[in-house]
C-alpha positions in Angstrom: 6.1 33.6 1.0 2.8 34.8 -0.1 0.5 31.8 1.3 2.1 32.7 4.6 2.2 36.4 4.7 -1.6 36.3 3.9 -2.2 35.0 7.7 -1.3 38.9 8.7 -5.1 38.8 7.1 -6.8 37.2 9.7 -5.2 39.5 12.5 -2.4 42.2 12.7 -0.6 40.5 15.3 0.4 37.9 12.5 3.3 40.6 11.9 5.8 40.9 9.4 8.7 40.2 12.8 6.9 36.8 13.2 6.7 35.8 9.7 10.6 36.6 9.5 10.9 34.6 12.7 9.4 31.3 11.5 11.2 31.3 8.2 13.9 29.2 9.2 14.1 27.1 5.7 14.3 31.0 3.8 18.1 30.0 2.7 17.8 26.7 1.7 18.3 26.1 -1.7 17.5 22.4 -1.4 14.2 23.1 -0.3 10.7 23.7 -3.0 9.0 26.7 -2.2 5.6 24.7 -1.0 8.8 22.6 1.4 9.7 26.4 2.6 5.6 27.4 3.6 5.6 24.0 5.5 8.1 25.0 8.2 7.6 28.5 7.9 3.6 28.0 8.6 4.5 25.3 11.5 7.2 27.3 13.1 4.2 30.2 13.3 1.8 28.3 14.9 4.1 26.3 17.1 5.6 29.7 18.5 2.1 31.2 18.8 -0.3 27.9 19.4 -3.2 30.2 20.9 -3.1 32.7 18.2 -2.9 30.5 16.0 -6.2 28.7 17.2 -8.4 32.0 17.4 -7.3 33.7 14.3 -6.3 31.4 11.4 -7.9 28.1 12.7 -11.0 29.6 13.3 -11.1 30.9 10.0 -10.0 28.2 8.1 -12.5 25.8 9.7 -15.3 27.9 9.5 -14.8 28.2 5.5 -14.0 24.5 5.3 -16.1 23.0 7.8 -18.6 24.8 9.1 -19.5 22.3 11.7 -16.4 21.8 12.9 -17.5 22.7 16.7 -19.2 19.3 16.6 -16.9 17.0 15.6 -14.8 16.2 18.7 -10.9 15.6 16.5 -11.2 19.9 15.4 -12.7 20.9 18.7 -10.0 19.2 20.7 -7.4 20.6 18.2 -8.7 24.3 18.8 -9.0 23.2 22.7 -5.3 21.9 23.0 -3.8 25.3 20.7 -5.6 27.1 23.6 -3.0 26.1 25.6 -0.1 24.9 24.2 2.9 26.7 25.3 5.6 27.8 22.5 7.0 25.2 21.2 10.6 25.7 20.1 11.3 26.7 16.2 12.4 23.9 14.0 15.4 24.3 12.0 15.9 22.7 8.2 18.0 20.0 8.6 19.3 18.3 5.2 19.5 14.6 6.7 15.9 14.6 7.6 15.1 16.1 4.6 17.1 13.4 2.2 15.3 10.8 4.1 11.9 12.4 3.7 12.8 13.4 0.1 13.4 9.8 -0.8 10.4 8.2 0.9 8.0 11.0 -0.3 9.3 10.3 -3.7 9.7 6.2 -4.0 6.2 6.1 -2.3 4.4 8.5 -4.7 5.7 6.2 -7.8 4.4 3.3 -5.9 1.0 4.9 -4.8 1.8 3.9 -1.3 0.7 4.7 1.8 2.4 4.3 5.1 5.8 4.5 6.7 7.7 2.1 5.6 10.6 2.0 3.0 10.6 0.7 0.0 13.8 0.6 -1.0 17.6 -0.5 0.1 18.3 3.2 -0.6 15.5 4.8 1.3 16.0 2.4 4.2 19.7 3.5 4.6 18.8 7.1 4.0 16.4 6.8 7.2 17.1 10.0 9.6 14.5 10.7 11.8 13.0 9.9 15.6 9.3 10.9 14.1 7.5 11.2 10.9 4.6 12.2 9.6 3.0 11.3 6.3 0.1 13.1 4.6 -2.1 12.5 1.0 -3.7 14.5 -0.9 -3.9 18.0 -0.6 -1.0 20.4 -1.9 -1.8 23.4 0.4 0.3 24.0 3.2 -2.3 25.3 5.1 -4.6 22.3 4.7 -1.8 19.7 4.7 -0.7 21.1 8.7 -4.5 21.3 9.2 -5.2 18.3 8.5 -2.3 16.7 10.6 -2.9 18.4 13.3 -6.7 17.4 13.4 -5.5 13.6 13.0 -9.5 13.2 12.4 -10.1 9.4 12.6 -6.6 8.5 14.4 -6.8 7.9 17.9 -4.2 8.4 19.3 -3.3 11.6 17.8 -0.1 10.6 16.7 0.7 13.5 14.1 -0.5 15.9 16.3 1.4 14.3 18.7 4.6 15.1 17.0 4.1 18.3 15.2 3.6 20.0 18.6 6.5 18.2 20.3 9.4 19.9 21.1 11.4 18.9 18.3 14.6 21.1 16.6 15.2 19.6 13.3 13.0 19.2 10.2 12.9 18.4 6.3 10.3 18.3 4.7 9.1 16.9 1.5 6.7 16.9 -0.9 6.1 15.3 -4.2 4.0 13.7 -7.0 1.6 10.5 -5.1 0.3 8.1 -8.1 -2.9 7.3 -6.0 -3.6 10.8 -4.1 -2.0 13.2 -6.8 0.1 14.8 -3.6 2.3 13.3 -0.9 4.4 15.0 2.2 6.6 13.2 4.6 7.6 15.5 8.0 10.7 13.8 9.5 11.2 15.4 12.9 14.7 15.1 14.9 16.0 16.5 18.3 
């Protein structure tokens, strides 16, 4: 995974062993590639929150938002990745990526935002105890980024649930008539 093994870029200790550690969704067929960089880049910086923070954090904010230090949702991210223990890997799991899969796709035709199904078929698809819905960008990088920043969200909600001890993931990511991108995280124990 290129876009991942890039982060060995912003400090040696992003090694090739925890690259290889966080791919968890490498043999999944059902899975796109960008699907595969999701978990792969949030396995990394759920195993390694602080390093994460200091190294590729840093860097990405500093290139995409050079006063990040001010604005109090990015500071607080890079304040709780400070310390954040390991958080346990998440492992691909095909029912919460069928429901994911199906509300990432009925809700891109529809231009919709939110959480809720639109369909019979996505409703009895549901498989999930959290979820996590994001427009717009089709970086993996910038989608987890942006999640995890919940700018504007008070409660934190995403980042909430991204760094919760969850096991089981699927991810999906597809076409979104209104926001060109769309990608649903539904999260299981």
């Amino acid at each position: 995974m290129a876009g991942t093994a890039q982060w060995a870029r912003y400090s040696p200790q992003w090694s090739a062993a925890l690259h290889q550690k966080g791919n968890t969704a490498a043999g999944c067929r059902y899975l796109q590639p960008v699907e595969k960089q999701l978990v792969q880049q949030l396995n990394m910086l759920r195993q390694q929150p602080a390093l994460f923070a200091r190294t590729v954090l840093v860097s990405y904010l500093n290139a995409e938002k050079p006063d990040w230090r001010q604005n109090w949702y990015y500071k607080s991210l890079y304040d709780t990745l400070l310390v954040l223990k390991p958080q346990p890997l998440l492992l691909p799991d095909s029912l919460c990526w069928v429901s994911a899969r199906c509300h990432a796709i009925s809700s891109g035709q529809a231009g919709y935002v939110g959480h809720q199904r639109l369909s019979n078929e996505c409703q009895r698809l549901l498989h999930y105890h959290a979820e996590c819905c994001h427009y717009g960008y089709s970086q993996p990088l910038a989608i987890l980024v942006s999640l995890l920043v919940d700018e504007d969200i008070p409660d934190l909600g995403h980042r909430r649930i991204l760094l919760s001890p969850y096991t089981k993931v699927g991810v999906a990511f597809a076409p979104h008539a209104q926001y060109n991108y769309n990608t649903v995280f539904n999260l299981a124990n």
